[in-house]
C-alpha positions in Angstrom: 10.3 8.7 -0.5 10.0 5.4 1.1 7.0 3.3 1.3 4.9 3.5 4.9 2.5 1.7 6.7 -0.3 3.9 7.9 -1.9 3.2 11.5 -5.3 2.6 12.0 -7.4 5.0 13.6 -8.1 5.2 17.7 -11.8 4.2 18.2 -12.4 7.8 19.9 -10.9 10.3 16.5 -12.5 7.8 14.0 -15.8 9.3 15.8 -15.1 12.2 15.3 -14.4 12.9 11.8 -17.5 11.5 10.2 -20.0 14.6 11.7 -17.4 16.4 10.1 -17.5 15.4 7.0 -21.2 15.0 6.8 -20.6 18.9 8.0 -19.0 19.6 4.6 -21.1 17.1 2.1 -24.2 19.2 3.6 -23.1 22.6 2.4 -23.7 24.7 -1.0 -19.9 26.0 -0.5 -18.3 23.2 -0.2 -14.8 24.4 -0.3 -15.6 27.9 2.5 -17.1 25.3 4.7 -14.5 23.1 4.5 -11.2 25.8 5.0 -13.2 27.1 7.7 -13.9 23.3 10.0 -10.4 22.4 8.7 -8.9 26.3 10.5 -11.4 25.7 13.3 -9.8 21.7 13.8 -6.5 23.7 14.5 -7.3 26.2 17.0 -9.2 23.4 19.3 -6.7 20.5 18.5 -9.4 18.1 19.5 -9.0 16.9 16.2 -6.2 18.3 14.1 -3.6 17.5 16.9 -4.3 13.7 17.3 -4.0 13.3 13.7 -0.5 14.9 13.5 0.4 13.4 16.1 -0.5 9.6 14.6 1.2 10.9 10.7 4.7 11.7 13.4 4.7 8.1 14.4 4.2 7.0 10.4 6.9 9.1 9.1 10.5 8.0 8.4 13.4 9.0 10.6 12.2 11.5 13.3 9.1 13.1 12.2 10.6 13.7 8.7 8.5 14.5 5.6 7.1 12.0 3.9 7.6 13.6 0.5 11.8 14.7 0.3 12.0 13.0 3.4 14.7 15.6 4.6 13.1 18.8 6.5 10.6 17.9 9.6 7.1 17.0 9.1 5.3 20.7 10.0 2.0 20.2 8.2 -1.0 17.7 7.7 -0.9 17.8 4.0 -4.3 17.1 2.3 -2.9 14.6 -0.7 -5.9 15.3 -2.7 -6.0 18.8 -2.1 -8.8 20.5 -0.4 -10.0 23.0 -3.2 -10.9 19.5 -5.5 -12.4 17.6 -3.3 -13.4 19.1 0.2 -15.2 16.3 1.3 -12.4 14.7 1.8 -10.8 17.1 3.9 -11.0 15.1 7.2 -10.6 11.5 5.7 -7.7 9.9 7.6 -6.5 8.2 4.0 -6.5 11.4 2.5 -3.6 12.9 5.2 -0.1 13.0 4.9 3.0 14.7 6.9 4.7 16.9 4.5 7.2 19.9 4.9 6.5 23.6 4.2 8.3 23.6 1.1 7.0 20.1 0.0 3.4 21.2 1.2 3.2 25.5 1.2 5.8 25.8 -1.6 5.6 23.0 -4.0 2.9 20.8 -4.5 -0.3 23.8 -3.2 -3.6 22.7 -4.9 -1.5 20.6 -7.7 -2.9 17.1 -8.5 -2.0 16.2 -11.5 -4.2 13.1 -13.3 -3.9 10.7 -16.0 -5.7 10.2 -18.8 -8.3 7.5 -16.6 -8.5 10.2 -14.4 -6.0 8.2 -11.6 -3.4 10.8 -9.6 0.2 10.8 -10.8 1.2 11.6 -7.5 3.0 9.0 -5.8 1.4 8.5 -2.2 3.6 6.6 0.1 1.2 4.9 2.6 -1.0 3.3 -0.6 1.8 1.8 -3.2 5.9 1.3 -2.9 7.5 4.8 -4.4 10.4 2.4 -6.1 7.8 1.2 -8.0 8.0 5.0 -9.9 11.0 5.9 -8.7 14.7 5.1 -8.6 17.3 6.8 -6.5 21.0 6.3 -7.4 22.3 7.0 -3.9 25.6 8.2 -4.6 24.6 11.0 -6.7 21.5 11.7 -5.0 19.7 11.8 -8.1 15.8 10.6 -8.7 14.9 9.1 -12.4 10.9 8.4 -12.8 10.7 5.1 -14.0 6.5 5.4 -15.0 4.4 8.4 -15.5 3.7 8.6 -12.2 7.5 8.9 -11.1 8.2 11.3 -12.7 5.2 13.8 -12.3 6.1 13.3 -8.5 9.8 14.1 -8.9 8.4 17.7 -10.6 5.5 18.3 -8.3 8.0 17.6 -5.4 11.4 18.9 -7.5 13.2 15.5 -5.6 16.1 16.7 -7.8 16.5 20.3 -5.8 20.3 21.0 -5.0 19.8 20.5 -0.9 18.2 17.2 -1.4 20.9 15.7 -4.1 23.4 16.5 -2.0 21.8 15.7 1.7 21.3 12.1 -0.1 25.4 12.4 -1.1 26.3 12.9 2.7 23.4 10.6 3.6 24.7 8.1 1.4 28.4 8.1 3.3 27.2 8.3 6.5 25.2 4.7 5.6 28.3 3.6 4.2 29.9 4.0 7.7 27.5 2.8 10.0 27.3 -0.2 7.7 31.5 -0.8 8.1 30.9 0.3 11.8 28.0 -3.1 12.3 30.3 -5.1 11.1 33.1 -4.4 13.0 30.7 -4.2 15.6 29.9 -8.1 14.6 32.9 -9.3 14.4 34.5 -7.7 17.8 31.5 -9.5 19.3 30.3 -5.5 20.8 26.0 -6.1 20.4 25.9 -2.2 21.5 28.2 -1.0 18.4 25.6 -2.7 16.0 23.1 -1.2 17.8 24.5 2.2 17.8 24.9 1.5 13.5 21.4 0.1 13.0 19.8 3.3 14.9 22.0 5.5 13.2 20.4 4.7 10.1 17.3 4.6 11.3 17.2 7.9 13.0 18.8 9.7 10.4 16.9 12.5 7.7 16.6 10.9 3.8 15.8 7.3 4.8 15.0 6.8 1.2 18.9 6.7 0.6 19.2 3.5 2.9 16.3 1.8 1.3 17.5 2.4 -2.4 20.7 0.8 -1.7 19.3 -2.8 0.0 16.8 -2.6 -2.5 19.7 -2.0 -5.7 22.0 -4.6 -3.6 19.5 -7.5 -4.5 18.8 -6.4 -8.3 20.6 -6.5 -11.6 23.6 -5.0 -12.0 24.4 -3.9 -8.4 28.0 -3.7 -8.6 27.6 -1.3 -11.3 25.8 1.6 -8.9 27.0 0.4 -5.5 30.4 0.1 -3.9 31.9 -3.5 -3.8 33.1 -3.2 -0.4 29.2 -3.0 1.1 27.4 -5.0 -1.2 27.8 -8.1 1.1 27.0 -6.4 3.7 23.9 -5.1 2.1 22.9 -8.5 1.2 23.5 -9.6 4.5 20.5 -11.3 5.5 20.5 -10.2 9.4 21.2 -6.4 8.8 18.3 -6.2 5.8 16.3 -7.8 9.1 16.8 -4.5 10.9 16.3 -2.2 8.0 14.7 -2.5 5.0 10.8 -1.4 5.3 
C-alpha cells in the first residue's frame, strides 16, 4: 500500500452526485435506497463508470488495487462501507479501487474504530500507509507499526502467502532494473534507464519499490537492504523518478 494523490473531480460528475446523495439523506431506508441508486449507477454508467475510470488513473502500477496492490482494480470499494453510512455512498472521498478479494472477500462491511471513534483502516489517498506500516521487502512481510497498521494488515491479511512472495519476486526484479539504470548511466544509453525506471513503474506491488527508497534513507539501512543498491537507492536522480 503506497500513499496516492486523489484527482479532483470533473465540473460535470461533481454535479451529479449531490442529487444523489440528497436522494439517499431523504429516505426512511436509508441503506435499500442507497444499494438500489448505487446498482442503478452501474447499469447506466453515467455515473459509476467515470468514477472508475478517474480511481484507474489514481492507482499504482496499471490499474492495480490500492489495498495489496497486486490483483487489478475490479471494484469501486466504498471505504466506509455502505451499510454504516449510506449517505456517503456516492461521496467521491469515500471511493477507492480495490480487488475482489481485498473488496468481496476481505474487508465486506468491516470498519473497524478506535476508541475516539476514528477508522483503523489505513486509506491511502488521506495519510502515508508507512506511517502504520513497514514492509521488509525481501521477505515480503508487513509489521503494523500503530494500531492502525496493524488492523489494516488483518482486515486486508497483507501477510497472505501470494502477496509475501509476489513482493519476494517483486523485490528482485527492482533489484535488476535498478543494476540495469545504472549501467544504462554509465554506457551513456538514456533509453536503457528509461526502459529501468518504467519497469518499476509499471510493475504489480509498487509498495515494494517505495519501502526500499524509503528504508535506504533511514536508520539502519544496511541492516534490511542489500549493500550493493543502497547507493543507488540514495541516488538523488533515480529517487526523482520514483519515489511518490
Amino acid at each position: 500500500m503506497i500513499r496516492l494523490a486523489r484527482t479532483a473531480l470533473p465540473p460535470d460528475l461533481a454535479r451529479r452526485l449531490p442529487p444523489l446523495t440528497d436522494e439517499i439523506a431523504a429516505a426512511p431506508d436509508r441503506v435499500r435506497v442507497a444499494r438500489a441508486a448505487w446498482k442503478r449507477a452501474v447499469v447506466r454508467r453515467t455515473v459509476h463508470a467515470p468514477l472508475r475510470r478517474l480511481l484507474e488513473e489514481m492507482a499504482p502500477g496499471y490499474q492495480r488495487c490500492m489495498y495489496c496492490g497486486d490483483s487489478q482494480g475490479t471494484d469501486i470499494d466504498h471505504f466506509e462501507p455502505l451499510s454504516r453510512n449510506p449517505v456517503r455512498t456516492f461521496d467521491w472521498l469515500n471511493h477507492l479501487l480495490a480487488c475482489a478479494t481485498c473488496n468481496s472477500n476481505l474487508k465486506r462491511d468491516r470498519f473497524p474504530l478506535a476508541p475516539d471513534g476514528t477508522p483503523l483502516l489505513v486509506d491511502p489517498t488521506v495519510e502515508d500507509p508507512f506511517e502504520h506500516l513497514l514492509l521488509t521487502p525481501s521477505l515480503g512481510q508487513y509489521v503494523g507499526l500503530t494500531d492502525k497498521g496493524r488492523a489494516t494488515i488483518e482486515v486486508f491479511d497483507l501477510n497472505r502467502p501470494v502477496l509475501t512472495q509476489g513482493r519476494e519476486q517483486a523485490h528482485r526484479v527492482v533489484v535488476m532494473a535498478l543494476q540495469k539504470w545504472v549501467e544504462g548511466r554509465e554506457r551513456g544509453a538514456p533509453e536503457q534507464m528509461r526502459e529501468a525506471v518504467l519497469t518499476v513503474r509499471g510493475q504489480p506491488l509498487a509498495d515494494v519499490c517505495q519501502a526500499m527508497l524509503r528504508l535506504a534513507e533511514a536508520p539502519g539501512a544496511d541492516r534490511v537492504l542489500d549493500s550493493s543498491v543502497l547507493p543507488i537507492l540514495r541516488d538523488p536522480e533515480l529517487r526523482s523518478h520514483l519515489l511518490v
